[in-house]
C-alpha positions, 0 to 999 in steps of 0.5 A: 491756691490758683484763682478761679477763672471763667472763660479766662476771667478772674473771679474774686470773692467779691463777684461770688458773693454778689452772684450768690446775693443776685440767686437767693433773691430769685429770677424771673421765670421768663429770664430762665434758660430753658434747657433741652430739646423742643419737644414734638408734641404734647407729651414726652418724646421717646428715643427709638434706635433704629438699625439700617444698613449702608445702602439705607442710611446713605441715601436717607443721608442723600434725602435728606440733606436735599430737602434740608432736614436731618435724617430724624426729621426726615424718618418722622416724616416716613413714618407719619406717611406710612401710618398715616398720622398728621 
């Protein structure tokens, strides 16, 4: 059976087992990874599809990319001023 490897490293049992030893004692909460995205607000965030022509989406492109933000931070925005929503 090929050895197992991680990022080009060898991994012997003995490493398993002192891995597997280190996670049934527990980590702190603090050390943790959080995983996904930062969220936008106070609750959970919605992905909504937009649909823009060529035209649009280049020069939102254009935009955004002169005021340093992407495009998603740059359509927040729109809408935030168009509703009217700190």
């Amino acid at each position: 059976m090929a050895q197992e490897k991680i990022q080009g490293i060898s991994v012997s049992d003995e490493m398993i087992e002192s891995w597997a030893a280190e996670a049934e004692t527990g980590y702190p909460f603090e050390q943790l990874r959080k995983r996904g995205r930062k969220s936008l607000g106070d609750g959970v965030s919605e992905v909504i599809p937009v649909r823009m022509d060529q035209e649009l989406l280049s020069a939102l492109a254009a935009r955004a990319e002169l005021e340093h933000v992407t495009r998603s931070e740059a359509i927040r925005a729109a809408v935030r001023d168009w509703v009217h929503v700190a």
